[in-house]
C-alpha positions in Angstrom: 58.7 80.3 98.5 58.4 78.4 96.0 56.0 75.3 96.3 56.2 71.6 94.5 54.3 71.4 91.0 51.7 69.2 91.3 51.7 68.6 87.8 52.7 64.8 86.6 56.0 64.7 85.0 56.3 65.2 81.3 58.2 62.4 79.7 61.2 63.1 78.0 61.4 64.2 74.0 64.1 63.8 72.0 66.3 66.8 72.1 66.8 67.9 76.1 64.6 67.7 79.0 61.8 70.2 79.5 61.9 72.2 82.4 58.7 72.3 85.1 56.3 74.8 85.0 56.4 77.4 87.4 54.3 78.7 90.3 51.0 76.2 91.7 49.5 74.3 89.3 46.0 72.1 90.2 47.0 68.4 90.6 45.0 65.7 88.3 45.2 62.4 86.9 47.8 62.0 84.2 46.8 61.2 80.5 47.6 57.7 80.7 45.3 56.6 83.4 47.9 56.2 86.1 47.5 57.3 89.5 48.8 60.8 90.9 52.3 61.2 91.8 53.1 59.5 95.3 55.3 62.7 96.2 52.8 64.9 95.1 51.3 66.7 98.9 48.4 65.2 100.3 46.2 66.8 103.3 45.3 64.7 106.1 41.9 63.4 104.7 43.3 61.7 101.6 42.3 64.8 99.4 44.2 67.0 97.2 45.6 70.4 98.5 44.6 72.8 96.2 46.1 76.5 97.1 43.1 78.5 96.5 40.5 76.6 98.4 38.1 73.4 97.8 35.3 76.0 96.7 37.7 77.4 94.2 38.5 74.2 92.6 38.3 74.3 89.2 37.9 70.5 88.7 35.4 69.9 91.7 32.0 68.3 91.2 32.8 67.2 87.4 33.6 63.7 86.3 37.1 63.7 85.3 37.4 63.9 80.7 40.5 61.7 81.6 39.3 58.7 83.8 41.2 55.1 84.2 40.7 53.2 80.7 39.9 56.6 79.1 42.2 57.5 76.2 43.3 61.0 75.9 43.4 63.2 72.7 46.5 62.0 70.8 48.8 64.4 70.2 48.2 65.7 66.5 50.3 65.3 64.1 51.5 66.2 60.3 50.6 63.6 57.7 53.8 62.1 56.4 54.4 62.7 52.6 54.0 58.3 52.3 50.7 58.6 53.5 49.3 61.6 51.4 50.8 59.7 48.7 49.2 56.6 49.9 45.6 58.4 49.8 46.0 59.6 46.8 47.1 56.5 45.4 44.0 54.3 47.4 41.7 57.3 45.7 42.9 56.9 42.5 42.6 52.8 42.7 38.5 53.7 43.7 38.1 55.8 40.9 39.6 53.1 38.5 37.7 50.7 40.0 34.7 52.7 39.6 35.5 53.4 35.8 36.2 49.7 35.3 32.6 49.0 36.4 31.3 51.5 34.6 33.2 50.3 31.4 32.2 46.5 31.7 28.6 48.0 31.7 28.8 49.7 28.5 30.8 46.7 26.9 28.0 44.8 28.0 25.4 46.9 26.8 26.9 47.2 23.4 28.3 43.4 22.8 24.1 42.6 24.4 24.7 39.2 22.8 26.4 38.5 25.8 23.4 38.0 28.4 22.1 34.8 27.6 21.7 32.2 24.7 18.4 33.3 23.3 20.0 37.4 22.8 22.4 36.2 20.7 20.1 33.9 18.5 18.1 37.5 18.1 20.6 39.3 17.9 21.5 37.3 15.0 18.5 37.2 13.3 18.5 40.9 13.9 22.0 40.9 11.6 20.2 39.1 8.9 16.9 41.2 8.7 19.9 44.3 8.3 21.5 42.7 5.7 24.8 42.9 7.9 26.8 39.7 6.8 29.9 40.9 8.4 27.6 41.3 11.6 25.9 38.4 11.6 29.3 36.5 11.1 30.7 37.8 14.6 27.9 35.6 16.3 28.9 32.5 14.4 31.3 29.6 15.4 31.1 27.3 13.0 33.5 26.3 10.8 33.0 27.5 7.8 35.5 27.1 5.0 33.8 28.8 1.7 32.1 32.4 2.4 31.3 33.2 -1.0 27.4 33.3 -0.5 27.9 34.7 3.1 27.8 38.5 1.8 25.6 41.5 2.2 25.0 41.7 -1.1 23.5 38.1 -1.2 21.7 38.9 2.1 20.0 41.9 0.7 18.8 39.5 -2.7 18.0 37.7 0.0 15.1 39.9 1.3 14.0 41.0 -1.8 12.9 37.5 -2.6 11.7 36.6 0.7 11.9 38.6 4.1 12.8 37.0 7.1 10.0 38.0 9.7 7.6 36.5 12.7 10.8 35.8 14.6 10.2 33.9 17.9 12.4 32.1 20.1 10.4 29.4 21.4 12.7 27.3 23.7 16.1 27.0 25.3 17.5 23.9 26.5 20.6 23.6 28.7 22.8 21.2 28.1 26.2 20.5 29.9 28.3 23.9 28.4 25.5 24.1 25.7 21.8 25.1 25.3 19.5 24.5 22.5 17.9 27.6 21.0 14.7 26.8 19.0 13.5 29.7 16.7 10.1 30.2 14.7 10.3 32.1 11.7 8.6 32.8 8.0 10.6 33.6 5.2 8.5 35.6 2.6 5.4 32.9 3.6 7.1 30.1 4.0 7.4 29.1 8.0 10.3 27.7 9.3 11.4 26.0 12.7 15.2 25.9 13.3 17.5 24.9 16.0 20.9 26.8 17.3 23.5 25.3 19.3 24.5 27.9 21.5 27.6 27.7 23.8 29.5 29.6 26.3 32.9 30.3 25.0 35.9 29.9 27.7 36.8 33.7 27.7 33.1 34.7 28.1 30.3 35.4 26.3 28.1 33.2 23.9 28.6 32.2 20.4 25.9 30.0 17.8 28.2 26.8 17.4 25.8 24.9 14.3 22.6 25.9 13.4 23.6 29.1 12.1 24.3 28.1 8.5 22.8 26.4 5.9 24.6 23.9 3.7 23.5 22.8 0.6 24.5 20.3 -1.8 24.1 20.6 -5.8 24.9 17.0 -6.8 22.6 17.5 -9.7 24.9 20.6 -11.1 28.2 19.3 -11.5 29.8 21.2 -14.2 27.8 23.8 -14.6 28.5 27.4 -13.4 25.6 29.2 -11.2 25.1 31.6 -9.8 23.3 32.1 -5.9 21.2 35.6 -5.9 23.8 37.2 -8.4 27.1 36.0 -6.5 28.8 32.7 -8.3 28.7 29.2 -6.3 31.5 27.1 -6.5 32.5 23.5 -5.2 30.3 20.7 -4.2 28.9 22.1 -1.3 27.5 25.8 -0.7 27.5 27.7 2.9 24.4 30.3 3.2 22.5 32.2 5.5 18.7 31.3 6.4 16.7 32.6 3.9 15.4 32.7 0.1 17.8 31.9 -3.3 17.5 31.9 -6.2 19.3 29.9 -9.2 20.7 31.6 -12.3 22.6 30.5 -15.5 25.4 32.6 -17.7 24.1 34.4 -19.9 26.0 32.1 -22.5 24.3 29.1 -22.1 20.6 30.5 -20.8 19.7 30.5 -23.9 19.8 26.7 -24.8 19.4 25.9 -20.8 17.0 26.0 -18.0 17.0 25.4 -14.3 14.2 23.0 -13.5 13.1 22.7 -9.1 14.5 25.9 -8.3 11.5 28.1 -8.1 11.0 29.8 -4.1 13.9 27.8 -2.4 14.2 28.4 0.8 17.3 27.9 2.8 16.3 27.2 6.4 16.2 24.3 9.1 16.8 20.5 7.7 17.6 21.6 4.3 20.8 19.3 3.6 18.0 17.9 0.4 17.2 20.8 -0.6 18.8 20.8 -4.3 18.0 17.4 -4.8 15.4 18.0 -7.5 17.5 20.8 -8.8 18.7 20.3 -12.4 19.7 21.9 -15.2 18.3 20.9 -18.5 18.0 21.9 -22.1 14.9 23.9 -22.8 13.1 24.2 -26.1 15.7 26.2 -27.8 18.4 24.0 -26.3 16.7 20.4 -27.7 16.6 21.9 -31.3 20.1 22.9 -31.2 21.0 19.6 -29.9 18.7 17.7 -32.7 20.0 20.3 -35.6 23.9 19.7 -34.2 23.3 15.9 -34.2 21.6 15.8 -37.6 24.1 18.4 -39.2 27.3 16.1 -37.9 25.1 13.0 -39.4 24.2 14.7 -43.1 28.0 15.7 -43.3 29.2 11.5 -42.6 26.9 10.7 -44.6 27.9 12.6 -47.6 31.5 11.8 -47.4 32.8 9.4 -49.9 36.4 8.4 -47.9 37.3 5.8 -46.1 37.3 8.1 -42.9 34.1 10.2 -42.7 33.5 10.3 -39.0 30.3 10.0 -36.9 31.8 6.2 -36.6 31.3 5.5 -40.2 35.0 5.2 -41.4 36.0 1.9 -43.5 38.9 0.1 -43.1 40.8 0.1 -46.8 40.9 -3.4 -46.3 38.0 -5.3 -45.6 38.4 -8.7 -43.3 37.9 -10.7 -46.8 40.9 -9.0 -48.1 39.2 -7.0 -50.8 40.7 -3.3 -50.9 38.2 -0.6 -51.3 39.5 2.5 -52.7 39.3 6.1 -50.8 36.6 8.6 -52.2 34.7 5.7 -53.6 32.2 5.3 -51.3 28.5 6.2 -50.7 26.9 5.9 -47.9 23.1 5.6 -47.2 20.9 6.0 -43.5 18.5 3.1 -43.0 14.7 3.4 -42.8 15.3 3.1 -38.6 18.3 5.5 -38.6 16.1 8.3 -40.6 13.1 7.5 -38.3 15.8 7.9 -35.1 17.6 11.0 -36.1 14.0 12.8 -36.9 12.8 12.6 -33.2 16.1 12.4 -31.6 15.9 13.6 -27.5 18.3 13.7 -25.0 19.0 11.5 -22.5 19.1 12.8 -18.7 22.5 12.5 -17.7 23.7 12.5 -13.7 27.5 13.1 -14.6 27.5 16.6 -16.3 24.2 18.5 -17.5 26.2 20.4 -20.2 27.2 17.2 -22.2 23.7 16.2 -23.5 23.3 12.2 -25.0 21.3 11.2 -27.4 19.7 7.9 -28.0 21.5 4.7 -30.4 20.2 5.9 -34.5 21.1 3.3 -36.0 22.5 1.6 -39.3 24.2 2.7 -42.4 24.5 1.7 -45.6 27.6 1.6 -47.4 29.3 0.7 -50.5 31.6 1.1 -53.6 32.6 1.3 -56.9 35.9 0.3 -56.6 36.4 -3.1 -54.6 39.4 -5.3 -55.6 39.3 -8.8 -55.1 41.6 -12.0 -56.3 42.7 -9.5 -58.9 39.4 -8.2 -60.0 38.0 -4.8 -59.6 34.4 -3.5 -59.4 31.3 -2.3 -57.5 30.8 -3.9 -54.2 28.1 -3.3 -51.0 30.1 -3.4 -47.8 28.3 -5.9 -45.4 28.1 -5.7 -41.9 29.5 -2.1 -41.6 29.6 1.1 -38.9 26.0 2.6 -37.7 25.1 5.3 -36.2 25.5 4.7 -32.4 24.5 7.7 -29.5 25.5 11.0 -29.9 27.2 13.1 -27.3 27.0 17.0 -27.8 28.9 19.3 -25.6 27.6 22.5 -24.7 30.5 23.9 -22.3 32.0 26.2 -24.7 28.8 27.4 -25.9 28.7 26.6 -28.9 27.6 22.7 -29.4 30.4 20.0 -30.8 29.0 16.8 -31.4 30.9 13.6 -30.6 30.2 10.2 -30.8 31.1 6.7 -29.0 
């Protein structure tokens, strides 16, 4: 005979109803916490009938793995192919992420400007002491129009003259998106104290905003081509890096001109004045040529005998009396003052151009003829109140001096 499974029902799966197990089977609890069956056989003292005897039990005496409020082991099952794919996809996003970090951590460690105000004022100052122009640009935000004088081979002149060293950042002021960077520094032995505005640009990082630069002004060299540590200056302003310069003519006019206040400049903090002194005069070669082109042009009016001789000493053919002088008649004759005046000519400093060179007023000429007709009569005449000799103006741009006169 065939007795009543004590086992709980199984629930229904998809696919057809599974049949009961055969022969006795030990009643327990079901997975889900529920109470035993209520048609499951009970003996008359509440507890279960088991067919081989209480002693044989094979649950008695141990606390049930399954009690009330207990889950049971879930049924295991195959991973679906979306969640492998899904792993894979959450360990690849880790590993990126990882990557990522490790990435901003080099680019951090390479771009070191980065950090902080002060390591970019260093890092700059660094750039310099390299002779890196190009480098030392990337750390600049200024606005800088001309970068004719910002070049390594400038940079490198630069050192030669006078090495930037004893760098030390000394203070670093925050203010609003900005800090102050204060530096200490000598340039060949010349110290220096300069500020940098430093700011924090909107995509990140830090770049020198003023302060990096040095502009100088060479109001006193209008005209005149020069040349910074080898490179050629242009316009009325000049852009350069902190450090030492050095002034140089063409070769075709160093040998009648000089550069006077330019010995040891040094480019560096306030130095907006610093070419203020800075001219360019005639040197001892280049007064004599002056004096021997002035008093040549003179000698050769002087010795003309027509009407129109230059240097300011032409005669009308008519003079305001009416008498008519005739051309190739005339001599013409340097006072005592004029002679005197030409001898120890000098030039005048000039503020407009340094390559057109003055000279002072020489004086009065005098002149006459040997034909002057008047009321019908002819003869020898003096011409009063004629041209002198006023100021000279020599211009050395070409190299070669032409004299003019006003």
């Amino acid at each position: 005979m065939t007795e009543p499974s004590d086992q709980p029902e199984k629930p229904q799966e998809t696919g057809g109803q599974v049949p009961p197990p055969q022969g006795p089977v030990p009643q327990h609890p079901s997975t889900d916490g529920s109470t035993p069956r209520a048609d499951a056989p009970q003996n008359g003292a509440g507890t279960q009938q088991y067919p081989y005897g209480a002693s044989q039990n094979p649950y008695a005496g141990a606390p049930s793995p399954y009690a009330p409020g207990v889950a049971g082991p879930a049924k295991r099952r195959k991973l679906s192919r979306g969640g492998l794919i899904g792993i894979i996809a959450g360990a690849v996003v880790l590993v990126m992420i990882v990557v990522t970090a490790a990435g901003i951590g080099i680019s951090s460690a390479i771009r070191g400007a980065q950090g902080d105000p002060k390591s970019i004022v260093t890092d700059y100052f660094t750039a310099l002491q390299d002779g890196d122009a190009k480098q030392a640009l990337s750390y600049l935000d200024e606005s800088i129009s001309d970068k004719t004088l910002l070049t390594d081979d400038v940079l490198k002149a630069s050192a030669k003259l006078g090495k930037i060293s004893k760098v030390k950042l000394t203070s670093a002021k925050e203010s609003g998106s900005t800090t102050t960077v204060t530096a200490t520094f000598s340039v060949g032995s010349t110290p220096v104290t300069q500020e940098f505005t430093v700011y924090k640009a909107y995509k990140g990082g830090y770049s020198i905003l003023s302060g990096g630069t040095v502009s100088l002004y060479p109001s006193m060299l209008d005209g005149v081509t020069v040349t910074v540590n080898g490179q050629e200056a242009k316009g009325d302003s000049w852009t350069v890096f902190p450090g030492a310069y050095q002034l140089a003519l063409p070769k075709t006019l160093e040998e009648s001109f000089s550069i006077s206040g330019a010995d040891d400049l040094v480019a560096a903090g306030d130095s907006y004045d610093l070419l203020s002194d800075v001219k360019v005069e005639l040197n001892e070669a280049g007064v004599k040529q002056f004096r021997d082109a002035v008093t040549e042009a003179v000698n050769a009016c002087i010795a003309s005998t027509s009407l129109t001789a230059g240097c300011g000493l032409d005669i009308p053919a008519t003079l305001s009396d009416g008498t008519a002088v005739a051309d190739g008649t005339i001599t013409r004759t340097l006072s005592a003052d004029a002679q005197a005046n030409l001898a120890n000519l000098e030039p005048r400093e000039t503020f407009v151009n340094p390559l057109q060179v003055y000279g002072d007023y020489i004086g009065s000429v005098k002149a006459s003829s040997t034909s002057c007709t008047q009321n019908g009569a002819t003869g020898g005449c003096d011409i009063l109140f004629g041209p002198a000799l006023g100021s000279p103006q020599v211009d050395f741009t070409s190299g070669t001096p032409v004299v003019r006169w006003d």
